[in-house]
DOPAFI-657729 format. One record per residue (C-alpha): x, y, z; residue number from 0. Coordinates in steps of 0.2 Angstrom, whole numbers, plus 5000, padded with zeros to 4 digits. Example, Ala and Ser with C-alpha at 12.3 -4.5 7.8 and 13.67 -1.06 7.14 Angstrom:
% residues 2
     xx     yy     zz    nr
   5062   4978   5039     0
   5068   4995   5036     1
% end
This chain:
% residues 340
     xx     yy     zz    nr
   5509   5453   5339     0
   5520   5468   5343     1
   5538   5464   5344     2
   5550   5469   5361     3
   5567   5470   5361     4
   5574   5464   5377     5
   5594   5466   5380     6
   5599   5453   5394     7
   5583   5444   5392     8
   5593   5429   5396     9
   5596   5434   5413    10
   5587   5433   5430    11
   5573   5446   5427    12
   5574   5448   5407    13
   5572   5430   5405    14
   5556   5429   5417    15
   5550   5448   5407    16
   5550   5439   5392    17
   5540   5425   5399    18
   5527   5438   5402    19
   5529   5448   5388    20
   5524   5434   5377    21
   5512   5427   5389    22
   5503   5444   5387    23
   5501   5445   5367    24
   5518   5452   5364    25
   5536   5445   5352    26
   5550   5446   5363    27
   5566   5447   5354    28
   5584   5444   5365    29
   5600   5452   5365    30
   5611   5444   5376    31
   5631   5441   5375    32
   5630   5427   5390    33
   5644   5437   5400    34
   5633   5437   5412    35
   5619   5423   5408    36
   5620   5406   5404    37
   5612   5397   5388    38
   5603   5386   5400    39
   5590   5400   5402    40
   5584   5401   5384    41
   5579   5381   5389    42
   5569   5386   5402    43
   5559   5401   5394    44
   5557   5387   5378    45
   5549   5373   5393    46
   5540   5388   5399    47
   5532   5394   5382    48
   5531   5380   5373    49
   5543   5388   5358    50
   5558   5396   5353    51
   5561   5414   5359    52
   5571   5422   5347    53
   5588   5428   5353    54
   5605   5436   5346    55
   5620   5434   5354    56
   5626   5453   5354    57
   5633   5465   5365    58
   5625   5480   5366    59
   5640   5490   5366    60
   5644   5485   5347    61
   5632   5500   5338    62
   5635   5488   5322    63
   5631   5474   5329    64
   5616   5483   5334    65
   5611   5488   5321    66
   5612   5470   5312    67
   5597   5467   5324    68
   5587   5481   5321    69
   5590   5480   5303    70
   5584   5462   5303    71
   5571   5463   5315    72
   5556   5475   5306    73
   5544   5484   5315    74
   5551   5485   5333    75
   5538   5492   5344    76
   5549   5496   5360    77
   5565   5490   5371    78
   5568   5485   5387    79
   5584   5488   5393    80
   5589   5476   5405    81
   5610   5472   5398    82
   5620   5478   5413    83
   5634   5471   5426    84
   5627   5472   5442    85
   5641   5466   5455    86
   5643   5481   5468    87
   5661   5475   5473    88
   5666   5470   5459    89
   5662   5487   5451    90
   5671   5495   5465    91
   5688   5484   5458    92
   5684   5484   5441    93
   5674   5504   5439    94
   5680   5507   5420    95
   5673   5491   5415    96
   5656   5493   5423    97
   5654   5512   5415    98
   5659   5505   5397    99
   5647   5490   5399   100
   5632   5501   5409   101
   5634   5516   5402   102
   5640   5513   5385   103
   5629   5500   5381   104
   5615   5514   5384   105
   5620   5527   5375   106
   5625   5516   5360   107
   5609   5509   5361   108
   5597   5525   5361   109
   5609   5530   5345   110
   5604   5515   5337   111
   5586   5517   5342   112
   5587   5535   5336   113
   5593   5530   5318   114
   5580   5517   5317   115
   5566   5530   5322   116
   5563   5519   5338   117
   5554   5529   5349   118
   5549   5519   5366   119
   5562   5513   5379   120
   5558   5505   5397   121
   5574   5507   5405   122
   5581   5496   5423   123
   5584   5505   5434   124
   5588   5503   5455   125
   5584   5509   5472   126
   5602   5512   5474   127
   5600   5529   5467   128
   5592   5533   5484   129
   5608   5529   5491   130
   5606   5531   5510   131
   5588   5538   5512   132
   5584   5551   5525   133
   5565   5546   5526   134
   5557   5531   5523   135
   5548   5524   5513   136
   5554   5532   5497   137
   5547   5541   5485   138
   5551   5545   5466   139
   5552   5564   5473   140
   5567   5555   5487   141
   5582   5565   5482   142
   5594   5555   5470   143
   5611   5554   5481   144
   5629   5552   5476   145
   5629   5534   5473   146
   5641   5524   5484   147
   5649   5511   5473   148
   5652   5512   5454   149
   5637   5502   5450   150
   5625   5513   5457   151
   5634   5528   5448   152
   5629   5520   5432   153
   5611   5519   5435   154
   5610   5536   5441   155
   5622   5543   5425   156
   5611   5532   5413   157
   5594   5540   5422   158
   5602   5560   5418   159
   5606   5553   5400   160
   5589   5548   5397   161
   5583   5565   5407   162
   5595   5575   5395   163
   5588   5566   5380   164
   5570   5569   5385   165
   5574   5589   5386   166
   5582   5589   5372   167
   5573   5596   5358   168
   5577   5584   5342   169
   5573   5567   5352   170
   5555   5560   5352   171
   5562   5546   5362   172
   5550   5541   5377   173
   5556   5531   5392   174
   5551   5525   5408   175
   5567   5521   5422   176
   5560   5507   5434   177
   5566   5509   5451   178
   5568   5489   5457   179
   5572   5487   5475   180
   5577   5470   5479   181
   5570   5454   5467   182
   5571   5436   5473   183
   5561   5420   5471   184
   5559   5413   5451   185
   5546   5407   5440   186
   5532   5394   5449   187
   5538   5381   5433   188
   5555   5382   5441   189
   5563   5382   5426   190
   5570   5402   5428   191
   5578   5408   5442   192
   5591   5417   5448   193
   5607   5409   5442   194
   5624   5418   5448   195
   5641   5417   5440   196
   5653   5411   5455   197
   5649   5418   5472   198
   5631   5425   5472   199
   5631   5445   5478   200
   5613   5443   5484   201
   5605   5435   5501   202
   5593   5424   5493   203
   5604   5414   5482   204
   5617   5411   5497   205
   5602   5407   5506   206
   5595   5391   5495   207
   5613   5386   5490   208
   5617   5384   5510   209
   5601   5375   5510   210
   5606   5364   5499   211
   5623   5361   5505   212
   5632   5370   5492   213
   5637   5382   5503   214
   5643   5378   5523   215
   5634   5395   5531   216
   5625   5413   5529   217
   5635   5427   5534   218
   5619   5441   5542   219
   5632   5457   5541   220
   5626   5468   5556   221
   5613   5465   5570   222
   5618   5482   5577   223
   5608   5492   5564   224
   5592   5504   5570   225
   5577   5491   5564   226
   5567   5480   5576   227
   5583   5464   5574   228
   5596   5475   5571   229
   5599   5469   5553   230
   5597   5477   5539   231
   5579   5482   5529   232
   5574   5477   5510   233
   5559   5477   5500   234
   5562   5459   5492   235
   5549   5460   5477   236
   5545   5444   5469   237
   5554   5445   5451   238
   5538   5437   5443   239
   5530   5453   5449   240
   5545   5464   5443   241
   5543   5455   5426   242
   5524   5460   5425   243
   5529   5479   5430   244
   5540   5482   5413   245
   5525   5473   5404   246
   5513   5489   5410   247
   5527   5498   5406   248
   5530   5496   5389   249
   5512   5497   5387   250
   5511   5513   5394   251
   5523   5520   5382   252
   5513   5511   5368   253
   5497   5518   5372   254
   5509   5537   5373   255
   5502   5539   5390   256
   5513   5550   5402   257
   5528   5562   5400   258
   5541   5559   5387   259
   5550   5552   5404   260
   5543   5545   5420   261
   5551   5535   5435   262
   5542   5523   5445   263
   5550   5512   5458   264
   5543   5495   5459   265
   5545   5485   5476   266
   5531   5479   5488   267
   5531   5494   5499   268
   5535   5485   5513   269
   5551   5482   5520   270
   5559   5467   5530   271
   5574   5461   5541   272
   5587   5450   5534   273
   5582   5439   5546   274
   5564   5440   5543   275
   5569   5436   5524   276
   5579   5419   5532   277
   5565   5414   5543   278
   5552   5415   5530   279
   5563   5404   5519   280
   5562   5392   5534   281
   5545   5394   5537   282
   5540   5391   5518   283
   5552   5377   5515   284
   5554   5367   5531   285
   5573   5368   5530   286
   5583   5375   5546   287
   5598   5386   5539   288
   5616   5388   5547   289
   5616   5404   5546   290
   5631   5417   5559   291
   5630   5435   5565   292
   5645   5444   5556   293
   5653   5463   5558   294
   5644   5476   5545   295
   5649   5475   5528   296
   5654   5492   5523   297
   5642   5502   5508   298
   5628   5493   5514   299
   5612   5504   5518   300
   5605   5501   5534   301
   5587   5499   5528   302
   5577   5504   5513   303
   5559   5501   5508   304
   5548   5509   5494   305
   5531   5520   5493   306
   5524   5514   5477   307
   5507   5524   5477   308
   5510   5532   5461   309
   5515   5514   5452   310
   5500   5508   5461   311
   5489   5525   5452   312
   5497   5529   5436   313
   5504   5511   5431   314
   5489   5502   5440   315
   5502   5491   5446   316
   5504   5481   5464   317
   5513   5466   5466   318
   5505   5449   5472   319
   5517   5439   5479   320
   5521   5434   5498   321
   5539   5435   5505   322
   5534   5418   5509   323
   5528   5413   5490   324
   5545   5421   5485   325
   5557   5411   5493   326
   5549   5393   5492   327
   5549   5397   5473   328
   5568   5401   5474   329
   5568   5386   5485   330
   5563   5376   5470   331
   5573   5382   5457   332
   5586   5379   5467   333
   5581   5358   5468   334
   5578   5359   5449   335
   5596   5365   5447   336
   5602   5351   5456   337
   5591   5339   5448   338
   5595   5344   5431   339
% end
């Protein structure tokens, strides 16, 4: 079995890509420092798998630490690189902290990787590099834009460094950027899902917690926007199909197929309302939400949705999954949470 290295495999997408990884003949290894991700998720992949995924409690920010791993772990095959923050306003209070953590945790990485002769690195990445498209759906040829928080302008600095290190001439790195646009929904075991830290930043978890009761209402910000209800437009991409993509991925880069790097964005390739997203969690679930009509929330993009023909071509990837399918799986990780 070839052995992955998967920093923040303990949270919301590593943890389900190293489900898949291992379900599809590969060793996942984890780097995690839980800043971000709790223990709980290392419970759920072992109910899953029926084992012990093994996992360091490391930041990837610490080359020494780092190295440790890589020293003790022989014969990586490749990373995926998941470890980041991901909070758009808190990365707007807190900017230094988000380019030490997402920037530095990269660059210390691929040094690492460089001293150990690691060559193969699937990176994640985000549609917010688009930042306000002018056409839709996007491409990978869509113009990268200046990024509108501090987040997004980590994932478009870590996609030059890894464009600078493929051009250089004394790196034989290869790396792959995956392009998400918006995951939701969990593993059909309900025993990973999305697990945020406080208040959530995305719709789906607000979503199941005001279902449950946790929370008292859903804020919609906006109905005045340029789509058929006037909300705002995402591709909401099932994150047991987002797990799948990094697993062709790294196989891609195993097999040495493609350029030394490559971008592909992964989403369904179609785009929904926020309301569309709440009334298919009604309609999959039975439960009637409480949700209000609130003024825009400023940096948010009125409405974004992905092309994926070339992940569809040259990764032979599609996703499977119903917007449906999605949300009654968050649905039920949310019960299993209370239940647990």
């Amino acid at each position: 079995m070839q052995k992955i290295l998967v920093t923040g495999g303990a949270g919301y997408i590593g943890s389900h890509t190293v489900v898949e990884l291992q379900q599809a003949g590969y060793e996942p290894v984890i780097i995690d420092n839980f800043s971000n991700s709790e223990e709980r998720s290392l419970a759920g992949i072992k109910t899953i798998l029926g084992q012990d995924v093994k996992c360091y409690r490391t930041d990837c920010t610490d080359a020494a630490a780092l190295r440790q791993v890589f020293q003790q772990e022989q014969n990586i095959a490749g990373v995926i690189h998941f470890a980041a923050y991901k909070a758009v306003g808190e990365s707007v209070e807190k900017p230094l902290m988000y380019y030490h953590n997402n920037v530095g945790s990269l660059v210390t990485l691929l040094q690492v990787m460089q001293e150990f002769n690691m060559q193969k690195l699937v990176f994640s990445s985000s549609c917010t590099v688009y930042g306000i498209p002018e056409q839709l759906p996007v491409t990978e040829q869509t113009p990268v834009q200046k990024a509108n928080s501090p987040y997004g302008n980590t994932k478009k600095v870590c996609e030059e460094i890894l464009t600078d290190l493929a051009n250089s001439d004394n790196s034989s790195i290869k790396s792959i950027a995956l392009r998400y646009f918006n995951p939701i929904g969990a593993h059909p075991s309900a025993q990973i899902g999305e697990l945020p830290l406080g208040v959530p930043n995305n719709l789906v978890p607000f979503i199941t917690q005001t279902a449950a009761g946790i929370r008292e209402q859903i804020t919609v910000f906006g109905d005045d926007y340029d789509t058929p209800d006037g909300t705002c437009i995402r591709d909401y991409v099932h994150v047991v199909d987002l797990a799948k993509a990094h697993v062709v991925a790294i196989e891609r880069l195993l097999q040495n197929k493609g350029e030394s790097i490559e971008f592909f964005n992964v989403g369904t390739g179609q785009g929904n309302t926020v309301l569309e997203a709440i009334h298919a969690f009604e309609r999959a679930t039975g439960v009637k939400l409480n949700y209000k009509i609130g003024p825009r929330r400023v940096g948010d993009v009125p409405k974004i949705y992905a092309d994926v023909t070339k992940a569809t071509q040259e990764l032979g990837f599609k996703t499977t999954s119903t917007l449906e399918e999605a949300m009654k799986s968050a649905w039920d990780w949310q019960l299993h949470l209370q239940n647990s």
